[in-house]
Every structure is written in structure tokens, then in C-alpha cells.
PyMOL Python script that loads the backbone (N, CA, C, O; Angstrom):
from pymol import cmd

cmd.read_pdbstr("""\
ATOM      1  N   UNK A   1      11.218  -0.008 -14.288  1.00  0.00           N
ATOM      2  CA  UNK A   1      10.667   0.803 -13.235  1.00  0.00           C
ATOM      3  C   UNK A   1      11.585   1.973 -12.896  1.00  0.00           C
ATOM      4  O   UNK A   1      11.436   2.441 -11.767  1.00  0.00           O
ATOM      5  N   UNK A   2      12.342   2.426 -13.542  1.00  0.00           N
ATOM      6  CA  UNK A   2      13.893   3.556 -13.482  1.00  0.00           C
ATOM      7  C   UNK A   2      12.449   4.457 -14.034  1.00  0.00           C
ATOM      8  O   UNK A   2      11.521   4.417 -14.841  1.00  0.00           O
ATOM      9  N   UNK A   3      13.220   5.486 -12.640  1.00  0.00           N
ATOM     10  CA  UNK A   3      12.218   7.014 -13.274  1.00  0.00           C
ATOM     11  C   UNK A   3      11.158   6.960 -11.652  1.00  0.00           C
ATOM     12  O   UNK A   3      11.232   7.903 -10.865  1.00  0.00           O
ATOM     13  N   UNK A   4      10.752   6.422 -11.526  1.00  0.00           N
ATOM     14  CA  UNK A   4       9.671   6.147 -10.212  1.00  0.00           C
ATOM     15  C   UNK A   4       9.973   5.101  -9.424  1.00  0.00           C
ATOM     16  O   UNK A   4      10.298   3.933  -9.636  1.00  0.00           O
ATOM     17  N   UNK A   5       9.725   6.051  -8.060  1.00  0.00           N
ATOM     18  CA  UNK A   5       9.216   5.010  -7.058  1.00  0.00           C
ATOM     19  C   UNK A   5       8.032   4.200  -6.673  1.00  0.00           C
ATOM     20  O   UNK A   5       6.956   4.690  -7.015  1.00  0.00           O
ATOM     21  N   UNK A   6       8.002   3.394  -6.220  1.00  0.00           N
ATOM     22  CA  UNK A   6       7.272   2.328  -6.257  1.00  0.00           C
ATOM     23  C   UNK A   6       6.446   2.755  -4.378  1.00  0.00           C
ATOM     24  O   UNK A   6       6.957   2.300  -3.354  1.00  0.00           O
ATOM     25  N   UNK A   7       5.215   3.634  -4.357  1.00  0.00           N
ATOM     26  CA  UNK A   7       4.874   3.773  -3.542  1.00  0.00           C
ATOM     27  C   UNK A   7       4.324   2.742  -2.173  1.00  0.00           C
ATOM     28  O   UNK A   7       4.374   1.562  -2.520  1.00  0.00           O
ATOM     29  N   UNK A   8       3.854   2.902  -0.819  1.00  0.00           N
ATOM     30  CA  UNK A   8       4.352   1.749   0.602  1.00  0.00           C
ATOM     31  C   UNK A   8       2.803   2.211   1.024  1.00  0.00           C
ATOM     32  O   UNK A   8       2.355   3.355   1.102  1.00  0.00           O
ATOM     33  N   UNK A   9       2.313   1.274   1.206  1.00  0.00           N
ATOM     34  CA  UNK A   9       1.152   1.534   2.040  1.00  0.00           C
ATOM     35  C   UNK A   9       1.215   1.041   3.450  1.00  0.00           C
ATOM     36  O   UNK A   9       2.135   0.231   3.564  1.00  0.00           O
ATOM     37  N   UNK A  10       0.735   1.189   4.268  1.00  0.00           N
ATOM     38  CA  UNK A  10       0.737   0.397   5.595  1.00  0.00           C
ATOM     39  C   UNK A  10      -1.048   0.434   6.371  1.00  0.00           C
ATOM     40  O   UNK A  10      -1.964   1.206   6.086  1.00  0.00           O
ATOM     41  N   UNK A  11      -1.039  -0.345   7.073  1.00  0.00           N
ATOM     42  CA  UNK A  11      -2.638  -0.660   7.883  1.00  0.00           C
ATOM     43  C   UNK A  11      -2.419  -0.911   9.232  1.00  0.00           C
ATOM     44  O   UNK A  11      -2.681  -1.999   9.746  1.00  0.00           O
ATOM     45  N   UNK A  12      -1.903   0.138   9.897  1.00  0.00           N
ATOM     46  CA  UNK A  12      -1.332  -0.115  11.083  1.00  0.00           C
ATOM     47  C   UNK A  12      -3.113   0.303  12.052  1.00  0.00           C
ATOM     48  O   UNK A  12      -3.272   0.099  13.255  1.00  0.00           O
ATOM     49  N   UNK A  13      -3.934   0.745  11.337  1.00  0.00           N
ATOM     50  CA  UNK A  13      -5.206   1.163  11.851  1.00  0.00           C
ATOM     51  C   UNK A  13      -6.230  -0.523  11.571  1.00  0.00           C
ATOM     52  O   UNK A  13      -7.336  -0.631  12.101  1.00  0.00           O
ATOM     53  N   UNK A  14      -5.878  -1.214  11.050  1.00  0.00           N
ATOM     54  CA  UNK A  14      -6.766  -2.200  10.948  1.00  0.00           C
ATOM     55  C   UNK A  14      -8.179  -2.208   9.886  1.00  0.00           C
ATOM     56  O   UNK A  14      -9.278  -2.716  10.110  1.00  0.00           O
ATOM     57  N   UNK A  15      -7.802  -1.605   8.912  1.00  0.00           N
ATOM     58  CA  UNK A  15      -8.499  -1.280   8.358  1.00  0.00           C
ATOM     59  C   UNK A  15      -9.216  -2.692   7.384  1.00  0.00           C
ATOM     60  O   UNK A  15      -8.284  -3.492   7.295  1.00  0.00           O
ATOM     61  N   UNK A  16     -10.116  -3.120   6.852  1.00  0.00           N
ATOM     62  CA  UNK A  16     -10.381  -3.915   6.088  1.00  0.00           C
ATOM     63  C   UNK A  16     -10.279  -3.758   5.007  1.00  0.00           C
ATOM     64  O   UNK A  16     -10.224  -4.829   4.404  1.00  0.00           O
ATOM     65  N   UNK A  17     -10.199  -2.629   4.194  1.00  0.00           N
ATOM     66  CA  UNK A  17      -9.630  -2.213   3.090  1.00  0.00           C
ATOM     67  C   UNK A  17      -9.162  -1.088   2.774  1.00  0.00           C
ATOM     68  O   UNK A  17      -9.458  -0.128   3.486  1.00  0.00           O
ATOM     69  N   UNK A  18      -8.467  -0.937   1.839  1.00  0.00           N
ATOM     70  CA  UNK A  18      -7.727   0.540   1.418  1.00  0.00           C
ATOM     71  C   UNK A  18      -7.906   0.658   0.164  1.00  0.00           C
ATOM     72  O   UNK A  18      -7.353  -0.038  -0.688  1.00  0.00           O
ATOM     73  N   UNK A  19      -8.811   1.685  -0.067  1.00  0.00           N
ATOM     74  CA  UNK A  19      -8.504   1.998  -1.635  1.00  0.00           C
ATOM     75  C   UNK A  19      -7.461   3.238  -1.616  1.00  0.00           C
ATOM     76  O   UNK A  19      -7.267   4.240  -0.928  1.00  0.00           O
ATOM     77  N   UNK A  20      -6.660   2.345  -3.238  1.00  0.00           N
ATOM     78  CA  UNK A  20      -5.079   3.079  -3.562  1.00  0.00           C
ATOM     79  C   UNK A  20      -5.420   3.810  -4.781  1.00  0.00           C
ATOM     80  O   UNK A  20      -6.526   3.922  -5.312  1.00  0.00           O
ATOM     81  N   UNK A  21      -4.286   4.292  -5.141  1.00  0.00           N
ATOM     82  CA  UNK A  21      -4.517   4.890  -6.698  1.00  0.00           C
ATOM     83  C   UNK A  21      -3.511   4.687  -7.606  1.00  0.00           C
ATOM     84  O   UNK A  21      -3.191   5.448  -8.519  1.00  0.00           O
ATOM     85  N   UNK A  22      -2.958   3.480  -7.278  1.00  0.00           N
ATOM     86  CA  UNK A  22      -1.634   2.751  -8.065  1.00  0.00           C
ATOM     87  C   UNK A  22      -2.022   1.452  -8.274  1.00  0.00           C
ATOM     88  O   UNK A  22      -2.756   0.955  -7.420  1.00  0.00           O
ATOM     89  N   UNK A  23      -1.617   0.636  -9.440  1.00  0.00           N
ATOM     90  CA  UNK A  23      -1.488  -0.936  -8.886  1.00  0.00           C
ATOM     91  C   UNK A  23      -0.560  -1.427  -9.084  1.00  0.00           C
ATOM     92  O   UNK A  23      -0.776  -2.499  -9.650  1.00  0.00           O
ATOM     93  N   UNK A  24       1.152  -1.116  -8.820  1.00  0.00           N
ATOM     94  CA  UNK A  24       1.856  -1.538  -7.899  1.00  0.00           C
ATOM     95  C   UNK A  24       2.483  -0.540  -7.060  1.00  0.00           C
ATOM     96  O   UNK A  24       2.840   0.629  -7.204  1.00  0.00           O
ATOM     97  N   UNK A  25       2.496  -1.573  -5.952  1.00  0.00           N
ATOM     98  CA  UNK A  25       3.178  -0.905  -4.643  1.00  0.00           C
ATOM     99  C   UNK A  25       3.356  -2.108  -3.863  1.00  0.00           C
ATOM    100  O   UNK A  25       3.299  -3.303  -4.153  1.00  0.00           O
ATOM    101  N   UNK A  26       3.624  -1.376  -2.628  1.00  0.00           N
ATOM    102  CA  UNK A  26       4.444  -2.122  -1.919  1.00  0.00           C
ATOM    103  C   UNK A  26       3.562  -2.149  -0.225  1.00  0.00           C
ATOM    104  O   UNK A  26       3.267  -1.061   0.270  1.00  0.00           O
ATOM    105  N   UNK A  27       3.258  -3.288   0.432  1.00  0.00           N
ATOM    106  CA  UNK A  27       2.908  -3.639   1.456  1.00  0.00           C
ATOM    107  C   UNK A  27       3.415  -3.781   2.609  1.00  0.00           C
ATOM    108  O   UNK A  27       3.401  -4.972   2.923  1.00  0.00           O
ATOM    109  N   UNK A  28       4.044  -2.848   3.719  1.00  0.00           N
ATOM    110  CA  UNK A  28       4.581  -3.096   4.800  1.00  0.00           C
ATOM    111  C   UNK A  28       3.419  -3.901   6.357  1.00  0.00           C
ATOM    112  O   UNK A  28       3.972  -4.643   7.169  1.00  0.00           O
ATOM    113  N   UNK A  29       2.162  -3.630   6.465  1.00  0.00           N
ATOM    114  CA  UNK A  29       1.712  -4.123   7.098  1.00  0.00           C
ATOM    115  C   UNK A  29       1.692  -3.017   7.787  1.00  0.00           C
ATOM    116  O   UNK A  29       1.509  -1.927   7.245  1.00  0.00           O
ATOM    117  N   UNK A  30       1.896  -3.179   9.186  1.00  0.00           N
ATOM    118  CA  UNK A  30       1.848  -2.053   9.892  1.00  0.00           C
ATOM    119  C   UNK A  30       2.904  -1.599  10.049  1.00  0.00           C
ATOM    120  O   UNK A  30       3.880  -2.292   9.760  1.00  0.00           O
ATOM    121  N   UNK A  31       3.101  -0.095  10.632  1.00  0.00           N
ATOM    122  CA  UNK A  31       4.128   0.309  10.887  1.00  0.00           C
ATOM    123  C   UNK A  31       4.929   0.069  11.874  1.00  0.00           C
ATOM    124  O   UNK A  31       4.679   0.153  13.076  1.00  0.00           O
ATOM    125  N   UNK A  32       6.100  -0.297  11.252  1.00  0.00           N
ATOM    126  CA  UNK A  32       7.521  -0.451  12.417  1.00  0.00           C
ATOM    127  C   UNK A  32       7.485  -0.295  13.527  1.00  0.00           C
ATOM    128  O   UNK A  32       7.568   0.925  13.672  1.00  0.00           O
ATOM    129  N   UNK A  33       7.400  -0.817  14.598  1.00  0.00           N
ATOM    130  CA  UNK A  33       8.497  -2.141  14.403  1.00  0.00           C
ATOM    131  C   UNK A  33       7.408  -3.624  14.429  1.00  0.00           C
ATOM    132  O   UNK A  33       7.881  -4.702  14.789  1.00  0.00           O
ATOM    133  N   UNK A  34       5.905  -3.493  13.995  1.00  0.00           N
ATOM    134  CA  UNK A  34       4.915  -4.118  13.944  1.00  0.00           C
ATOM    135  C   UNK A  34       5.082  -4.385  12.692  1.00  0.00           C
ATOM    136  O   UNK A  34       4.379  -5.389  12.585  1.00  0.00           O
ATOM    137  N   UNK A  35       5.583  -4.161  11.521  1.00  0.00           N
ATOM    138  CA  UNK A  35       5.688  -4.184   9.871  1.00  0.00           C
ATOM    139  C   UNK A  35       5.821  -5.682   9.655  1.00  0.00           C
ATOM    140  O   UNK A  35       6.405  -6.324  10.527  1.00  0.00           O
ATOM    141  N   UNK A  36       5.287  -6.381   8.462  1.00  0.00           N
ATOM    142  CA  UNK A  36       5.674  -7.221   8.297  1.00  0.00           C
ATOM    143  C   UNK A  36       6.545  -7.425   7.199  1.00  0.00           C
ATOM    144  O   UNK A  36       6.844  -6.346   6.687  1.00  0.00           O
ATOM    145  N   UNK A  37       7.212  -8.675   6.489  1.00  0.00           N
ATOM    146  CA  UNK A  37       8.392  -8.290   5.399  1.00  0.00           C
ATOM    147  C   UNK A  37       7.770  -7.530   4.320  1.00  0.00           C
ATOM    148  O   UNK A  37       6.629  -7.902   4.046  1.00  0.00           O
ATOM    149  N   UNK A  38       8.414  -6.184   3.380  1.00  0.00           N
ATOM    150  CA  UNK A  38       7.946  -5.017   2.813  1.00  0.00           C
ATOM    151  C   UNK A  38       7.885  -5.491   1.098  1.00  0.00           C
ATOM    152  O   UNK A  38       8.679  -5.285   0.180  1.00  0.00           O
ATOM    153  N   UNK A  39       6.442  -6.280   1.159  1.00  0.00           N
ATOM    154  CA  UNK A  39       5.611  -6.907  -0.128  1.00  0.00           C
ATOM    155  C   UNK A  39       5.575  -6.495  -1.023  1.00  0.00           C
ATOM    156  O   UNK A  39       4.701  -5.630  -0.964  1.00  0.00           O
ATOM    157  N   UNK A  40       6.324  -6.546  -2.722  1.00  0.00           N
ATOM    158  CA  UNK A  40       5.518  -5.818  -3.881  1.00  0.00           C
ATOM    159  C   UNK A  40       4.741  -6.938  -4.120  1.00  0.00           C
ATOM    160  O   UNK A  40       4.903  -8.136  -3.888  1.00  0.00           O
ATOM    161  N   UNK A  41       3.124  -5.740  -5.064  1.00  0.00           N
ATOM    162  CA  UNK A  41       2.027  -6.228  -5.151  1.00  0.00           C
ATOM    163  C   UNK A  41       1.723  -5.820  -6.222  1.00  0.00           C
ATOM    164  O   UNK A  41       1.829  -4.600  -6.345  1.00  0.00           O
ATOM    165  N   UNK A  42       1.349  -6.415  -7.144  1.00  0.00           N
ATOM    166  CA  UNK A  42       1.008  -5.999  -8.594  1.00  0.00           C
ATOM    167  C   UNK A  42      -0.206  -5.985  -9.147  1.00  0.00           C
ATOM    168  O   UNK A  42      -0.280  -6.978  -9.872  1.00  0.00           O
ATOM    169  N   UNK A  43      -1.319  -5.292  -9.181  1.00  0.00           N
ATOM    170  CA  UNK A  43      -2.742  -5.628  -9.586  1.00  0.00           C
ATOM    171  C   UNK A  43      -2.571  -5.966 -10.668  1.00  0.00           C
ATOM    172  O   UNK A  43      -3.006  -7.117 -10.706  1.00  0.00           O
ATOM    173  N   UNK A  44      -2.165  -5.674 -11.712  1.00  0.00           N
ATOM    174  CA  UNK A  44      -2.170  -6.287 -13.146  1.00  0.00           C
ATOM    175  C   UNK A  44      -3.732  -5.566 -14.143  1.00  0.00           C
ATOM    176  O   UNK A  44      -4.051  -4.443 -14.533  1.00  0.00           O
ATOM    177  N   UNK A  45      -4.381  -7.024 -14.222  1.00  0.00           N
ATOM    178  CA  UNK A  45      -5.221  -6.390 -14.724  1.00  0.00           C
ATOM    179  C   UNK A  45      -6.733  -6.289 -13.705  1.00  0.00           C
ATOM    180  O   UNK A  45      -7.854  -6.203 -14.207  1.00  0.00           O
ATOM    181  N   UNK A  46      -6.525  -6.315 -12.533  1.00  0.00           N
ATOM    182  CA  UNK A  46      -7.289  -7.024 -11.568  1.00  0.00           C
ATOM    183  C   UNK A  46      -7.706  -5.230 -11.171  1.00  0.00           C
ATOM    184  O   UNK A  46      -7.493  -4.251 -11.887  1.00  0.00           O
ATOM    185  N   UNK A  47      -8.299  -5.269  -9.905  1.00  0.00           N
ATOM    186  CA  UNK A  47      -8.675  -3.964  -9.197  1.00  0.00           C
ATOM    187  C   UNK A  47      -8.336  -4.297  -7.682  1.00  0.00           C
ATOM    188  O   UNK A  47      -8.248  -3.529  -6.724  1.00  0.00           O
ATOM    189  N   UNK A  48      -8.210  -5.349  -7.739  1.00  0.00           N
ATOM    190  CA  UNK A  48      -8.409  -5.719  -5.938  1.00  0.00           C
ATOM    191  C   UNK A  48      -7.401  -6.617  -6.002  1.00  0.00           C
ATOM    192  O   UNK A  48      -7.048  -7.133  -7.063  1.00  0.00           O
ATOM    193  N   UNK A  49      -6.813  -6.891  -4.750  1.00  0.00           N
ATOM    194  CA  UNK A  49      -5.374  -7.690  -3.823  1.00  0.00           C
ATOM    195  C   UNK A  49      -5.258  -7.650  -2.925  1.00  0.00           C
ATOM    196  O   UNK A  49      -5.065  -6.612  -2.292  1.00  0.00           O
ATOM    197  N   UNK A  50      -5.344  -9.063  -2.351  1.00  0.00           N
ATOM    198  CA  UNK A  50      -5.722  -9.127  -0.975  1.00  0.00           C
ATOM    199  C   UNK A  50      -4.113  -9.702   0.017  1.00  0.00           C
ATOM    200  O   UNK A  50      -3.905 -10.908   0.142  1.00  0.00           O
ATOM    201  N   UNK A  51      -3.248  -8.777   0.556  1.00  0.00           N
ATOM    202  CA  UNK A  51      -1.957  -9.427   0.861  1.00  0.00           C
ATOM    203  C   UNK A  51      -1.793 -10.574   2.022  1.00  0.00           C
ATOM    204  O   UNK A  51      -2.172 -10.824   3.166  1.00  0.00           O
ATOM    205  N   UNK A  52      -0.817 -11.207   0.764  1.00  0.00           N
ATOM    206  CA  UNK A  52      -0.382 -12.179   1.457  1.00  0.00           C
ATOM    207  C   UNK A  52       0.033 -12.265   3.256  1.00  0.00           C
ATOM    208  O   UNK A  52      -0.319 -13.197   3.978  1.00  0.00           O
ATOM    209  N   UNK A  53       0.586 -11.448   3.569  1.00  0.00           N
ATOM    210  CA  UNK A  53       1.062 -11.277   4.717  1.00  0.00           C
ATOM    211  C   UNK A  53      -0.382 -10.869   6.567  1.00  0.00           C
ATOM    212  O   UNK A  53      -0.523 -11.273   7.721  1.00  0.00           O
ATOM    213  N   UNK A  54      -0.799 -10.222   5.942  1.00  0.00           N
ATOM    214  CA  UNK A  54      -1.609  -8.830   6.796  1.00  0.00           C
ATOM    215  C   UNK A  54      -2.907  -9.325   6.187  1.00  0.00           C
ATOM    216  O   UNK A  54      -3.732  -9.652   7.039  1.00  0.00           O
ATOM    217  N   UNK A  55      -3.309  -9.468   4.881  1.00  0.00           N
ATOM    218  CA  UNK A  55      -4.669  -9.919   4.474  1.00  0.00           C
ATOM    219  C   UNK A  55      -5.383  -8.593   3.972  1.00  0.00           C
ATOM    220  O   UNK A  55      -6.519  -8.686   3.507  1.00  0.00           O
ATOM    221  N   UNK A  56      -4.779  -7.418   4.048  1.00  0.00           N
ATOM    222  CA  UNK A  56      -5.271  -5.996   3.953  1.00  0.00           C
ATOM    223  C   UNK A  56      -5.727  -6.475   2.639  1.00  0.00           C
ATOM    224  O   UNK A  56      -4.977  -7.248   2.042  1.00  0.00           O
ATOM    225  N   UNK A  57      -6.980  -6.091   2.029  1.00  0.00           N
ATOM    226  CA  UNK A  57      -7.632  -5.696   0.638  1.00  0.00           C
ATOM    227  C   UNK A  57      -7.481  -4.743   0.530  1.00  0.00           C
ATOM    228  O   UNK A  57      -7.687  -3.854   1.357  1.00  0.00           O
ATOM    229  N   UNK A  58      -6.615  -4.567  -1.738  1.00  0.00           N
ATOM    230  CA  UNK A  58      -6.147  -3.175  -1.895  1.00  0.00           C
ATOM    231  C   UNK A  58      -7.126  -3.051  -2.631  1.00  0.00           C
ATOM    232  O   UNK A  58      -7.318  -3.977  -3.418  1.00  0.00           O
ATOM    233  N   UNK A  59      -7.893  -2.119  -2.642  1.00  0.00           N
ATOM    234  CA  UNK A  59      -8.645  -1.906  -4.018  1.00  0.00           C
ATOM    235  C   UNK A  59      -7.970  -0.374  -5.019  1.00  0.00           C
ATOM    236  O   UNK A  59      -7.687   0.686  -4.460  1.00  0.00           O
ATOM    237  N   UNK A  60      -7.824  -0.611  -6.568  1.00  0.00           N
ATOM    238  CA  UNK A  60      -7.826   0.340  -6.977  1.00  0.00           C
ATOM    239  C   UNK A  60      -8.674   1.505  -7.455  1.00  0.00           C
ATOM    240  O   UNK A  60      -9.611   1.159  -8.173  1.00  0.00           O
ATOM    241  N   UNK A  61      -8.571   2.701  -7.240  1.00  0.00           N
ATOM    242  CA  UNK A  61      -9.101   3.392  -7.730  1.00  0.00           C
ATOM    243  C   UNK A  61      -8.662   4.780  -8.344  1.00  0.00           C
ATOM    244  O   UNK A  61      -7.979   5.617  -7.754  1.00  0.00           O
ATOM    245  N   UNK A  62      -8.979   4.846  -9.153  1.00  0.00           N
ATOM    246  CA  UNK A  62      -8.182   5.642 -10.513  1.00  0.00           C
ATOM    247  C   UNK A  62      -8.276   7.397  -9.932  1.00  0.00           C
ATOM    248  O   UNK A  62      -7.394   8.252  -9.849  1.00  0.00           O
ATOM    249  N   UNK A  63      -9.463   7.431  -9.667  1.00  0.00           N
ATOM    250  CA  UNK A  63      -9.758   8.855  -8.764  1.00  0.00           C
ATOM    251  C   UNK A  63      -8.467   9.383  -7.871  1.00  0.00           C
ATOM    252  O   UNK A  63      -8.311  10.591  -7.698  1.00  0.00           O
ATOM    253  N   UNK A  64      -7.643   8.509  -7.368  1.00  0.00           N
ATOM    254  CA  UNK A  64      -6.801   8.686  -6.187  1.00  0.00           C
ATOM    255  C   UNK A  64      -5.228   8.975  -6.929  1.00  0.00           C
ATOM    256  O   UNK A  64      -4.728   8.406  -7.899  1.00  0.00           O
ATOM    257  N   UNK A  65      -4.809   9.827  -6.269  1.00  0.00           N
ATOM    258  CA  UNK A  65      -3.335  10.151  -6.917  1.00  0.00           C
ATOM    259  C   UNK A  65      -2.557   9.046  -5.984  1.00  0.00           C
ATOM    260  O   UNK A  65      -3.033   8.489  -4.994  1.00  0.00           O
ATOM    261  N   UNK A  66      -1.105   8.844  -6.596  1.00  0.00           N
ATOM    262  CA  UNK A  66      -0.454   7.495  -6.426  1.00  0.00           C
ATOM    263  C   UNK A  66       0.068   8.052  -4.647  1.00  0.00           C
ATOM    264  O   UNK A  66       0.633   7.203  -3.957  1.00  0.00           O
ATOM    265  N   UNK A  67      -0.020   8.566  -4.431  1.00  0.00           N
ATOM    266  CA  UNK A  67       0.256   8.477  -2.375  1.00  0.00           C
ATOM    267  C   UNK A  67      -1.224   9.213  -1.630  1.00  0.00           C
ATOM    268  O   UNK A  67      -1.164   9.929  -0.630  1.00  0.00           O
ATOM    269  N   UNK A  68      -2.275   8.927  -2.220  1.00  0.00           N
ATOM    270  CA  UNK A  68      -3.172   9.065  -1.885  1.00  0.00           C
ATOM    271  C   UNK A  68      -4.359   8.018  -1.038  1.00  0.00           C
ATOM    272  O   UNK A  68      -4.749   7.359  -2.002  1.00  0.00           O
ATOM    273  N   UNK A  69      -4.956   7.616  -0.122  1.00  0.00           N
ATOM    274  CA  UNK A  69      -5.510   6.348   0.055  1.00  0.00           C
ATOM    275  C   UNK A  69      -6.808   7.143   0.940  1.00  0.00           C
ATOM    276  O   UNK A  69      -6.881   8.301   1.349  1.00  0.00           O
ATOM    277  N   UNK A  70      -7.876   5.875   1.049  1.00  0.00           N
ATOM    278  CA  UNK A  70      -8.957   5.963   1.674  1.00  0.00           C
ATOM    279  C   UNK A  70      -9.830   4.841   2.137  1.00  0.00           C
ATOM    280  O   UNK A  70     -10.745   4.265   1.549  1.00  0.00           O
ATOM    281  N   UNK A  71      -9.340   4.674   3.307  1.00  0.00           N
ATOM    282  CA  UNK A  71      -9.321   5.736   4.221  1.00  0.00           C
ATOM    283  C   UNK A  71      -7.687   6.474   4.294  1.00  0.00           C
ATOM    284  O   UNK A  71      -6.578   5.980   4.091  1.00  0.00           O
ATOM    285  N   UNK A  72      -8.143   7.943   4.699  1.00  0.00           N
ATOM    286  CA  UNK A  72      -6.731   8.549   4.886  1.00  0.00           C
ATOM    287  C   UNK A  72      -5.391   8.396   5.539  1.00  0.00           C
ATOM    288  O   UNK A  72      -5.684   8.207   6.719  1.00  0.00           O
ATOM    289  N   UNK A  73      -4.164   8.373   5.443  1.00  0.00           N
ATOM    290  CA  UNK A  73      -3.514   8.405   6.477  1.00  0.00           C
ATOM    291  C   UNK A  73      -2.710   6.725   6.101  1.00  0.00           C
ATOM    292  O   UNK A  73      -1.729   6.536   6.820  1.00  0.00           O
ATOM    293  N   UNK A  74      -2.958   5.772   5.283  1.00  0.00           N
ATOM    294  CA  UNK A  74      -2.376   4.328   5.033  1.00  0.00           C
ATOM    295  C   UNK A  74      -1.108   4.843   4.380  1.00  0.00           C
ATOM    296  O   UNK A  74      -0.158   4.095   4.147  1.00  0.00           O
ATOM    297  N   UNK A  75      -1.111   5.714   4.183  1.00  0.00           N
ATOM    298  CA  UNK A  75       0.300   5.760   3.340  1.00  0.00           C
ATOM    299  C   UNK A  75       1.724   5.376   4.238  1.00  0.00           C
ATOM    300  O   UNK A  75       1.648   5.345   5.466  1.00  0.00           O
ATOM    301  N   UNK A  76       2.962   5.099   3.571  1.00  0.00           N
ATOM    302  CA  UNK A  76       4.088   4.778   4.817  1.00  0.00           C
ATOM    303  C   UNK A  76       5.106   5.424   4.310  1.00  0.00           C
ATOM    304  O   UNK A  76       5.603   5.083   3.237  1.00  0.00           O
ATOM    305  N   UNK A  77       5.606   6.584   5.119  1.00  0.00           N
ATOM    306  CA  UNK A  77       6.971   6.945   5.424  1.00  0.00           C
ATOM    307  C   UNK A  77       8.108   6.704   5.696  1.00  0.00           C
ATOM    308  O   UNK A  77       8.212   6.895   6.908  1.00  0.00           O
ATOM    309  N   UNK A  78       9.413   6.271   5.127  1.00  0.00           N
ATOM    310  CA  UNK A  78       9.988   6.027   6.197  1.00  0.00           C
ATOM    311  C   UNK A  78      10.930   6.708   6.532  1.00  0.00           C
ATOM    312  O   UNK A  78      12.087   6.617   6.122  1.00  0.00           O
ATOM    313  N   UNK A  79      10.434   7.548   7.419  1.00  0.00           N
ATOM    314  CA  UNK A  79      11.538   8.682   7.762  1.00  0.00           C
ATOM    315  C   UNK A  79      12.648   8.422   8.308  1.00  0.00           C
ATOM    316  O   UNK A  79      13.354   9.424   8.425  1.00  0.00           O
ATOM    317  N   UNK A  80      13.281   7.074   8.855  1.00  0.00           N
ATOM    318  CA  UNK A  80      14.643   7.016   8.861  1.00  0.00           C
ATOM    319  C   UNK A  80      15.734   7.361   7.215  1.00  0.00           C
ATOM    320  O   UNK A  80      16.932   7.640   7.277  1.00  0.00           O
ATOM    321  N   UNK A  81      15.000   7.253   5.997  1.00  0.00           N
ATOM    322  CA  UNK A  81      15.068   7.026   4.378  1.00  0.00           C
ATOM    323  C   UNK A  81      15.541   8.667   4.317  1.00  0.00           C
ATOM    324  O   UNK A  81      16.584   9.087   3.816  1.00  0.00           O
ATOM    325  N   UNK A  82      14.802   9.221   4.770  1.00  0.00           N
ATOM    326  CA  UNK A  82      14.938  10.694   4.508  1.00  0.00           C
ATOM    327  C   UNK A  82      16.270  11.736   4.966  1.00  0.00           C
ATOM    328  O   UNK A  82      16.243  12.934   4.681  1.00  0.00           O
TER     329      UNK A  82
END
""", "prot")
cmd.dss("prot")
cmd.show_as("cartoon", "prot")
cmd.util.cbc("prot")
cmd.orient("prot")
């Protein structure tokens, strides 16, 4: 995985699902200080993943660039990182 980061989604909106445009990444839950421990998730050969933690369903979809999601706005920052 040297070369890329491994993009963070979060569902701090409650969303029932998120379609991504990666299948792996990483699951924080909601955002800080509501986050839960920060999940990698691997679709494999699957399209959908439902996390362990939060229960958020990821669905993939190829249409979507890798920090892209929809509904808008799931993506996670963490601007203390920056």
C-alpha cells in the first residue's frame, strides 16, 4: 500500500448508506470526538460492507473518484494531521 493513502469516511449525518469510490478505506464513524475506533475495510470482491462498529453500509461505486461520496460531504478530514 506505499504510494497511497488509504482514504476515511465518516457518517456523522446518519446516513444509511454511502456510496464510495474505493474499496478500501477506512471507517471512523462519526466525527470526533463521537468517532468510533478508525476501521480498515476491504470490499474485496464484494460491492457492499456493512461496518462493524456504526453499521454504516458502504456501497461501491466505480463512477465516484476515491474522496468522493454520496451522499456528499461523508468524507473525513483530519485537520489536526494537516
Amino acid at each position: 500500500m506505499a504510494g497511497h493513502s488509504i482514504p476515511h469516511f465518516q457518517n456523522s449525518a446518519g446516513h444509511a448508506a454511502i456510496s464510495i469510490g474505493v474499496k478500501e478505506f477506512m471507517c471512523v464513524g462519526a466525527n470526533p470526538p463521537f468517532d468510533h475506533p478508525h476501521v480498515f475495510l476491504d470490499l474485496g470482491d464484494d460491492n457492499e460492507k456493512v461496518c462493524p462498529y456504526c453499521s454504516t453500509l458502504y456501497r461501491y461505486d466505480a463512477s465516484l473518484s476515491a474522496g468522493e461520496t454520496v451522499p456528499a460531504g461523508c468524507t473525513y478530514v483530519d485537520d489536526k494531521a494537516a
